[in-house]
N, C-alpha and C positions, 0 to 999 in steps of 0.2 A: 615518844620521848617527852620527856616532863619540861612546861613553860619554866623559862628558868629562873629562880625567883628574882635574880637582878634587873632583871625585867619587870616583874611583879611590882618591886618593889620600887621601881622606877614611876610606872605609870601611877602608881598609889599617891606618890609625892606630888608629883604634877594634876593628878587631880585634886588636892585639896587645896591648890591656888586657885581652880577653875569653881565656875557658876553650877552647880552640880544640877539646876534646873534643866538652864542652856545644854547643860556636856550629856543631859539622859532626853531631852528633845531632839538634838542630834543625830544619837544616837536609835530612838525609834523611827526617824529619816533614814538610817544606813539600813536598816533591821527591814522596812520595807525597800527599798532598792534591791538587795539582795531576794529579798519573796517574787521581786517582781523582776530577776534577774536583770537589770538595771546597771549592774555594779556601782562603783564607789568614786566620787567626783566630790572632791574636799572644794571649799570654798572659802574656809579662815581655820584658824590653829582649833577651834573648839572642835568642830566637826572631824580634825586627824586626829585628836585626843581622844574623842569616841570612837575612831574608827581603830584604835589602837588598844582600849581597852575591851571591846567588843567582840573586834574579828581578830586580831594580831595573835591571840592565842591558837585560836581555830584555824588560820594561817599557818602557825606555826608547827602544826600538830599534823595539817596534812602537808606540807610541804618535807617534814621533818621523813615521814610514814613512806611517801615518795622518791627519795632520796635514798634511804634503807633497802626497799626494793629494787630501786635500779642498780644504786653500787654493790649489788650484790652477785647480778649477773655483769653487772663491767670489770668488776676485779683490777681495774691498773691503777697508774696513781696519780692524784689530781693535786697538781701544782698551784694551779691559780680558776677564779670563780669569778664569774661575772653575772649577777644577781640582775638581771632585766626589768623595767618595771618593779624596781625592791620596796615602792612603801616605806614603810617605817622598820626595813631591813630584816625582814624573819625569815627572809628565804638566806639570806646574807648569814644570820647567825644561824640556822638549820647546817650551814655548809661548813660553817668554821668548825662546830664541835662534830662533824660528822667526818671530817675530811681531813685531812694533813695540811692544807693551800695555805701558800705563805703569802700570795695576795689575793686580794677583794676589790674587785670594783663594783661600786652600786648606777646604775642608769636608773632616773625617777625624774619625770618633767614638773613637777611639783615642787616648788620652789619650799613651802614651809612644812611638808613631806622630808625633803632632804635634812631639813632640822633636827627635825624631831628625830627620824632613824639616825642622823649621829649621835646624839647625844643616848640612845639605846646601845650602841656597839658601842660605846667611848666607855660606857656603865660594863660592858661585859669586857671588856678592855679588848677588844677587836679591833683591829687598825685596818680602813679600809678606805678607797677614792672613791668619791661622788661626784657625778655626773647629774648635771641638769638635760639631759634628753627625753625625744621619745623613742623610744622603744621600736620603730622604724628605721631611726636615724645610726644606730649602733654599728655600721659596717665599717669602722675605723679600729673596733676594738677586739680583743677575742682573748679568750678561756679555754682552759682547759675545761672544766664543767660550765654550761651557761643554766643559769635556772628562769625559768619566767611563770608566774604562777598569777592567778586568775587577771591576767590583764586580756588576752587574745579575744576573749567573749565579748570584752567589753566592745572590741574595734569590728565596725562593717567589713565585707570581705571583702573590698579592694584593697583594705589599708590592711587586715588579717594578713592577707598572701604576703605582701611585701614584707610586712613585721616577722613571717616566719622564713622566709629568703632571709634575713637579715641574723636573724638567730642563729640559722643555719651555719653561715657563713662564718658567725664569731665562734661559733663551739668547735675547738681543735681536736677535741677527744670525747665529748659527751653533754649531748644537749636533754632538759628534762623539764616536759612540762605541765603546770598542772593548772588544771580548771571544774568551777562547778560541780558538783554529780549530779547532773540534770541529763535527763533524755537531749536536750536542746546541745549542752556543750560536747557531750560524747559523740555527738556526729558530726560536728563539726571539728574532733578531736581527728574523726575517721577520715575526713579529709587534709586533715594536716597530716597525717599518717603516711598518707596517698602520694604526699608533694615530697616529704622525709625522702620517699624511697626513691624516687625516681631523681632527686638531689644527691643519690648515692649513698644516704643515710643506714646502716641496719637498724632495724627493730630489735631493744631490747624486753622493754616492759611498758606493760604488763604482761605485753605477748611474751610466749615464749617462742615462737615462733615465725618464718615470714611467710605473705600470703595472705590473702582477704580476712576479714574480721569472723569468726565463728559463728558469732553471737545471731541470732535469728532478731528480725529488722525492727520485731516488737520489744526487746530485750534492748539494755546499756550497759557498759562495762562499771562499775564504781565501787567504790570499795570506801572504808570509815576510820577515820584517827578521832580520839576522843580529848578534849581540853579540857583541862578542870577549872572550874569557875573560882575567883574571888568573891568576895563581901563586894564589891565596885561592878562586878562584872554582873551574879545576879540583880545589883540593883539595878543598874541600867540596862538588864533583858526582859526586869520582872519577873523573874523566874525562883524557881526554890529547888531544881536541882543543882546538885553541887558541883555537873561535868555538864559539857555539849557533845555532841557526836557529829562530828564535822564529813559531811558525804563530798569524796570531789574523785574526779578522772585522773589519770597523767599518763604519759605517753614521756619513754625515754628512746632516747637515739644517738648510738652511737658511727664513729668513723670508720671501727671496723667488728667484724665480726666477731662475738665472745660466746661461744654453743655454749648452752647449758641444756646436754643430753638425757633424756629419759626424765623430765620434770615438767609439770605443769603447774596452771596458776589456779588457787584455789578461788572462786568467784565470787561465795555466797558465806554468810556466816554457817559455820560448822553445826550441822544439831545433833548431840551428845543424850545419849540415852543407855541405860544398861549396857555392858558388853557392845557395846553399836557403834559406831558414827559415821552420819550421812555426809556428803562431802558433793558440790556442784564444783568442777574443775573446768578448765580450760587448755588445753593444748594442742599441739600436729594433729590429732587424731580429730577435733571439733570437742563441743562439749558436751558433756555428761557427766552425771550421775552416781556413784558410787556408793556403798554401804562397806567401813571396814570394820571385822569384827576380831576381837581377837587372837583367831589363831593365823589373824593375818603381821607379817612382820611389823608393817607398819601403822599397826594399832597405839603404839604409845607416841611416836608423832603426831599421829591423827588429832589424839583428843588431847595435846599442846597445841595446833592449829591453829590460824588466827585467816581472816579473807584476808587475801591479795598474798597470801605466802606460797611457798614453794611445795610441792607435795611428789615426789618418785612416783612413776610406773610400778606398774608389777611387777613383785621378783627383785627388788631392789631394795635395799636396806636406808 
């Protein structure tokens, strides 16, 4: 799903009130943090302004990709969103244009975090509550969907566990979370997975599936949403391509059980050749490998395919 230009066109305005020395300094401060999986710890409005111009798209793009995926094996209907740790709120607007929820609450301990994200949803005309907490503290409130996107990595595992007890507890009908695409956060995804279930959670996505991870111990689950860069954005990446390819994890979980029979998750990008396509899946069965050709039915799904989609067994249309 495409950064939406009122956004765009939001951050563009408020950059050229800023020091565009300062606001692209900052910004290759965020740029390493994130190399050095560090995450993001704002300290004055310059540094969210870059972390808004920078990452808020590539945010936007896998929380958006995330979201698609999981409500698509949830199927019911989400009322209300509570955005955890929301930044500068792109998990908040991911859910508005994805969802029906007539409310939004945003949790961000970030005092001029919560500024700046209103005045983004105020610009897409989203009506939403703001909360000053941490993302710990949240067991007073709860959602129909709760979203929490690259905050868990950031936190040590004592204060991790609690913060997912905590998430748990507010998501009424479906919790979804997304982190990194790092060897590092996927196994730490694997144990948040581990606590889901035994907190009574089902697994919906990426799994399709329940029961231990597939994936062999040298191997990560991740998958890519792509964000298209502005004039502001490649300046302060340095960069001359025109998009990013944003790699991150998520794990959804739902209250109750929604089967989605004879499907598995595609893993890897598709490789399309003549009459061919190669396909690395995931399902009940463990993963493997596939080649469809032709005069298989689902040759013309195939080579529409995209990783982390949906792909039928055999024999099934």
């Amino acid at each position: 799903m495409e950064f939406p230009v009122q956004l765009r066109e939001k951050i563009n305005e408020l950059a050229q009130n800023a020091d565009i020395k300062q606001l692209a300094a900052a910004a290759d401060r965020l740029s390493e943090n994130y190399r050095r999986e560090n995450g993001f710890s704002a300290a004055d409005k310059t540094e969210i302004l870059a972390y808004a111009a920078v990452r808020m798209p590539a945010t936007f793009a896998a929380v958006s990709r995330a979201l698609e995926l999981s409500l698509e094996r949830f199927g019911g209907e989400i009322s209300s969103v509570l955005d955890a740790g929301a930044g500068t709120g792109a998990g908040a607007v991911s859910a508005a244009l994805l969802t029906d929820c007539g409310k939004i609450t945003c949790v961000e301990r970030e005092r001029n975090m919560i500024a700046l994200g209103g005045e983004f949803l105020d610009c897409m005309g989203i009506s939403a509550e703001w909360e000053q907490l941490d993302i710990s503290h949240i067991a007073e409130s709860s959602a129909d969907l709760v979203i929490c996107s690259y905050c868990l990595n950031e936190l040590p595992e004592c204060s991790r566990e609690n913060a997912e007890n905590a998430l748990c507890k507010a998501a009424k009908k479906l919790l979804v979370i997304v982190e990194p695409g790092t060897p590092k956060a996927f196994r730490e995804l694997l144990q948040t997975r581990e606590r889901l279930s035994k907190n009574g959670m089902k697994i919906l996505a990426p799994c399709t599936f329940e029961g231990e991870c597939a994936l062999p111990s040298d191997d990560w689950c991740h998958f890519t949403a792509r964000a298209a860069r502005t004039s502001l954005h490649k300046r302060l990446k340095h960069a001359d391509v025109p998009y990013e390819d944003e790699k991150f994890c998520f794990l959804a979980a739902a209250r109750e059980n929604f089967p989605c029979a004879d499907m598995q998750r595609i893993i890897r990008r598709p490789v399309i050749v003549s009459g061919r396509v190669s396909l690395r899946l995931c399902g009940a069965d463990g993963v493997r490998d596939i080649v469809v050709t032709r005069k298989d039915k689902r040759f013309k799904a195939a080579r529409k395919a995209d990783t982390g989609d949906l792909f039928p067994n055999e024999n099934k249309e």
